[in-house]
NUNU-28251 format. One line per 10 residues: number of its first residue (from 1); for each residue x, y, z of C-alpha. Coordinates in Angstrom, 3 decimals, padded with zeros to 6 digits. Example, Ala and Ser with C-alpha at 12.3 -4.5 7.8 and 13.67 -1.06 7.14 Angstrom:
2
1	012.300/-004.500/007.800 ~ 013.670/-001.060/007.140
This chain:
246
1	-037.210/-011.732/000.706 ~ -038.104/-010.468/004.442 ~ -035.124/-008.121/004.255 ~ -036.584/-004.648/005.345 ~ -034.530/-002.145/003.007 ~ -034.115/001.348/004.468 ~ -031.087/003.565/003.112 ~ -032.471/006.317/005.076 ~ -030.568/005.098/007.636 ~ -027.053/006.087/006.219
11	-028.544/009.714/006.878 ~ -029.906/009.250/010.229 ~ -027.727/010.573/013.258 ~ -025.590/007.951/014.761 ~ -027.097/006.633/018.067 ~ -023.897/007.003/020.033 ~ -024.292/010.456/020.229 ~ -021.976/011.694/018.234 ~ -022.522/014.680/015.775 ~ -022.638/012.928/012.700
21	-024.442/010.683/010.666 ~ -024.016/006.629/009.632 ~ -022.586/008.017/006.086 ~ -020.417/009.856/008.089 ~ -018.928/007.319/009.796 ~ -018.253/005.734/005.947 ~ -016.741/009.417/004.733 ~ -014.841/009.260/008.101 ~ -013.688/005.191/007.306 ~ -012.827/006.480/003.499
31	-010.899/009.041/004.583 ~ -008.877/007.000/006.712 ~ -008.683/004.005/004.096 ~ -007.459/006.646/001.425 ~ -004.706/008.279/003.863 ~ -002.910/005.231/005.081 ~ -003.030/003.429/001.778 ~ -001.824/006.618/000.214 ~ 001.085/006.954/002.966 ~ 002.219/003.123/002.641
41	002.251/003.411/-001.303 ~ 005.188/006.268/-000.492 ~ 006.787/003.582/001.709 ~ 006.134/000.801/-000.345 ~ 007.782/002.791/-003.138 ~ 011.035/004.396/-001.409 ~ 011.652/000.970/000.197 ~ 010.450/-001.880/-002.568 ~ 012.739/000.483/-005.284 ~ 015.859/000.512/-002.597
51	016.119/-003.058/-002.465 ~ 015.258/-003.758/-006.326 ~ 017.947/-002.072/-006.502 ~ 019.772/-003.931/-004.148 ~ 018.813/-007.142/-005.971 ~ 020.036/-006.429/-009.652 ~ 023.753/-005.240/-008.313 ~ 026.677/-007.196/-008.783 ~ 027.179/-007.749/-004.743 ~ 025.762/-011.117/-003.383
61	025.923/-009.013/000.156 ~ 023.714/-006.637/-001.270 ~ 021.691/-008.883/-003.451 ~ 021.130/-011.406/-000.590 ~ 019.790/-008.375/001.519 ~ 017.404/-007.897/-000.691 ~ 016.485/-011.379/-001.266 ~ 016.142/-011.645/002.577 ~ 014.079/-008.630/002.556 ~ 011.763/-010.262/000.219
71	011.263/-013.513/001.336 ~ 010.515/-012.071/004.869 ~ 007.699/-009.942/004.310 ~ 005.935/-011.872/001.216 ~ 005.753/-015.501/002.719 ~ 004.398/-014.027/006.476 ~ 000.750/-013.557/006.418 ~ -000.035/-009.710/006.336 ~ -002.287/-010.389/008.798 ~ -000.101/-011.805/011.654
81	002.011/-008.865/010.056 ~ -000.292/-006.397/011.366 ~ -000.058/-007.830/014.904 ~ 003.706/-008.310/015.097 ~ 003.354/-004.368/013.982 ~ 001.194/-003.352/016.097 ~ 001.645/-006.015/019.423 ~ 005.545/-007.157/018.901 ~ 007.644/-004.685/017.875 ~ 006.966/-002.167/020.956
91	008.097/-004.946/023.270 ~ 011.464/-005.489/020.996 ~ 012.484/-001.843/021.025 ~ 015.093/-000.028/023.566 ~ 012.280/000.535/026.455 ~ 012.295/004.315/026.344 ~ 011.045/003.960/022.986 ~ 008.560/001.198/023.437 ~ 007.148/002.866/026.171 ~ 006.642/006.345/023.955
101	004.839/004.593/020.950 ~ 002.331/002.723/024.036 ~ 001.464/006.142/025.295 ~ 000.274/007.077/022.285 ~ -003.301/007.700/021.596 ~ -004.804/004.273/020.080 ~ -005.480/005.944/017.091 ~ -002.281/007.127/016.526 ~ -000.378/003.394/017.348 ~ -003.495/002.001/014.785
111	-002.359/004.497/012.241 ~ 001.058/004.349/012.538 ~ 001.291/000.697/012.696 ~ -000.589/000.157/010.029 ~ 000.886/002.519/007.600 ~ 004.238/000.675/008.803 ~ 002.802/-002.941/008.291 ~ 001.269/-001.630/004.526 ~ 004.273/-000.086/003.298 ~ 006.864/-002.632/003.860
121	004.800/-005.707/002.974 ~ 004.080/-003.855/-000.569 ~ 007.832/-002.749/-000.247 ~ 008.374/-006.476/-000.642 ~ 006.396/-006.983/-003.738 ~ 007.441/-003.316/-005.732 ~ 010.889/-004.574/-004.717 ~ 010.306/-007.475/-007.562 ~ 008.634/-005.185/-009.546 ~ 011.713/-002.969/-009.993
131	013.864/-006.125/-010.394 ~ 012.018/-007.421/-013.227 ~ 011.936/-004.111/-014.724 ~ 015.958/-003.667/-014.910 ~ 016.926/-007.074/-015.279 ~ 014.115/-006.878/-018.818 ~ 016.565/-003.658/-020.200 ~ 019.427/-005.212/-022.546 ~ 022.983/-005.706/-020.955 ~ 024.152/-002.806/-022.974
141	022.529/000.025/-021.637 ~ 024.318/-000.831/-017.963 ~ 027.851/-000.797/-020.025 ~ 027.052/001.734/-021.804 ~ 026.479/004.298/-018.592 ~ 029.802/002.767/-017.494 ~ 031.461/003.594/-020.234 ~ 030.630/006.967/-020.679 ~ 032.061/007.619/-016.714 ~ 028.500/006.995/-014.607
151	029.126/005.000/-011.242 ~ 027.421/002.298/-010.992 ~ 024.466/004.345/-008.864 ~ 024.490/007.058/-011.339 ~ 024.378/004.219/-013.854 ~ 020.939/003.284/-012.077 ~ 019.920/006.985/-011.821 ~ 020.307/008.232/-015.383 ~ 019.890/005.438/-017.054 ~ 018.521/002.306/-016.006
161	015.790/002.922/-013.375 ~ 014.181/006.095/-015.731 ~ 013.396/003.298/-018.245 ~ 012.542/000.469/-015.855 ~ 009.755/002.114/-014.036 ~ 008.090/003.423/-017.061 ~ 008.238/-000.888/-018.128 ~ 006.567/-001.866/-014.810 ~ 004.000/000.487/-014.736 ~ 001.051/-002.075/-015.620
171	002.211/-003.916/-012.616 ~ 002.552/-001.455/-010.079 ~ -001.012/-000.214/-011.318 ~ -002.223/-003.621/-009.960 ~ 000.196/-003.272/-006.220 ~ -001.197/000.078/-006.267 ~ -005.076/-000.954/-006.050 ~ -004.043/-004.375/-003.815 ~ -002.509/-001.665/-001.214 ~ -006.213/-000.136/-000.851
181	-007.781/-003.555/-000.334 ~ -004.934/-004.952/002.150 ~ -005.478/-002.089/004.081 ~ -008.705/-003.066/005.621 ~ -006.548/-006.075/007.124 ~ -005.589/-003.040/009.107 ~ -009.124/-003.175/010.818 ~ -008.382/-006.549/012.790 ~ -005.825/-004.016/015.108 ~ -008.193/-001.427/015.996
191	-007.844/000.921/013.058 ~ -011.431/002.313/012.138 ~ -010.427/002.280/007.768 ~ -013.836/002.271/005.798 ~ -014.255/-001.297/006.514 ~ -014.265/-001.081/010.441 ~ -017.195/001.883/010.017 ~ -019.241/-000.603/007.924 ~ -019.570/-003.289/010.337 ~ -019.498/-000.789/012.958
201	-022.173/000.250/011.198 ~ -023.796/-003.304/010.821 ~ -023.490/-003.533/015.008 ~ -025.627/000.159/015.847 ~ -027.930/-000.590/012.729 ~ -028.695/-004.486/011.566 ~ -028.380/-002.960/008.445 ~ -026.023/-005.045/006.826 ~ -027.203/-005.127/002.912 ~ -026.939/-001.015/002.906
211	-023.689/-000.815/004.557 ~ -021.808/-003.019/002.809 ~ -023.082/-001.867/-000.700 ~ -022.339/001.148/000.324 ~ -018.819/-000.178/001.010 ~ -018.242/-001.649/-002.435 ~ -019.187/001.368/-004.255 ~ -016.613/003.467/-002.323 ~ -013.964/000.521/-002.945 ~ -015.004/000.730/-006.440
221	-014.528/004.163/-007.177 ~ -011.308/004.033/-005.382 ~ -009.984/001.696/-008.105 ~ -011.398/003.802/-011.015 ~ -009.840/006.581/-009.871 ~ -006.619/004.912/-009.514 ~ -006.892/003.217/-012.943 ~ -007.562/006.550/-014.516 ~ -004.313/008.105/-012.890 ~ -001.871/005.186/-013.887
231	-003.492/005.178/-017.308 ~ -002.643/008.313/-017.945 ~ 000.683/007.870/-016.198 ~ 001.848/005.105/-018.246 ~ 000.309/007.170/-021.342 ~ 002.905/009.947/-020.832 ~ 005.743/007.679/-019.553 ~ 005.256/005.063/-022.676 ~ 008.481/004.528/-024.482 ~ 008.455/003.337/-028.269
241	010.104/-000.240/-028.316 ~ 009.134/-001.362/-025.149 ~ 005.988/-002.997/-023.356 ~ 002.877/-000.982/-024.295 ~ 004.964/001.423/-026.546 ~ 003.905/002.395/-030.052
């Protein structure tokens, strides 16, 4: 192999100038990676449980929102998502507003857009998540909050939703690590996540083999780190009689 290895180069000083090194710009593209995926995962969460919600109550209104919700953002591409984000949706707002979010720093639009984009297409998929989880409880605990005096959103509350999301944990352990891989889709808008730094990287350097090893590893140890946390979240959440229970 003619290859010419040299990882001393992810210690070398960038040669734009800058004060920082190659790995820097990967600690810098981590960082970034890390914060919007975390952000979105809030959205994703907040948004995906609203309309599961939405989707289990005995309202075709509400129900077909959700539905609608669903089918928008899982059968569009997240990529052309990420340009309707970033490219669209300032020209569709009142022009006051359109013309604030343009005059923001490019970083800022990247970031914002992105987190945006992330959130609600994950929304979309949490959203069956939380449906499958209620609609797997038996009929009787619904009647039973009823009966006792619960509205039907306290019914959700205090009983139903406590015991659905400790059910769908496995699964939103898998939407969790997805949301740190489909966030380097965020890189083909501008956003410089630790995917953008390693071909960046690739372009100042030619070294392609040590940057996008590099790359993996940090992927990789994202993922063990998040399959530690949700193991030991669905260990203290697990429920005797149910999925996974003992």
């Amino acid at each position: 192999m003619s290859y010419h290895w040299n990882w001393g180069i992810l210690l070398s000083p960038v040669s734009t100038g800058e004060p920082t090194t190659y790995l820097g710009w990967l600690i810098s593209g981590l960082w970034v990676t890390v914060t919007v995926s975390l952000a979105a995962w809030v959205i994703a969460l907040i948004v995906g449980s609203f309309f599961g919600v939405l989707r289990t109550v005995p309202n075709k209104w509400a129900s077909g929102a959700g539905t609608v919700y669903v089918a928008v953002f899982r059968n569009i591409p997240l990529i052309v998502q990420f340009f309707i984000w970033y490219l669209v949706i300032p020209e569709l707002l009142p022009p006051s507003l359109g013309n604030w979010f343009k005059q923001l720093p490019p970083n800022v639009q990247f970031f914002s857009s992105s987190i945006l984009c992330l959130g609600l297409f994950t929304g979309a998929r949490v959203c069956e998540q939380v449906r499958s989880g209620i609609n797997a409880l038996p009929r009787g605990q619904r009647a039973a909050g009823l009966a006792v005096g619960f509205t039907q959103w306290q019914t959700y509350r205090y009983v139903l939703l406590p015991v659905a999301y400790r059910i769908i944990v496995p699964p939103l352990t898998s939407e969790f690590l997805n949301i740190f891989k489909n966030s380097a889709v965020a890189s083909t808008i501008g956003l410089l996540d630790l995917s953008a730094q390693a071909r960046q990287l690739v372009d100042y350097t030619a070294q392609a083999y040590e940057s996008f090893i590099a790359v993996t590893l940090a992927y990789v140890l994202i993922n063990l780190v998040v399959m530690s946390l949700m193991r030991w979240v669905e260990a203290r959440t697990r429920l005797p009689g149910y999925i996974g229970g003992k």
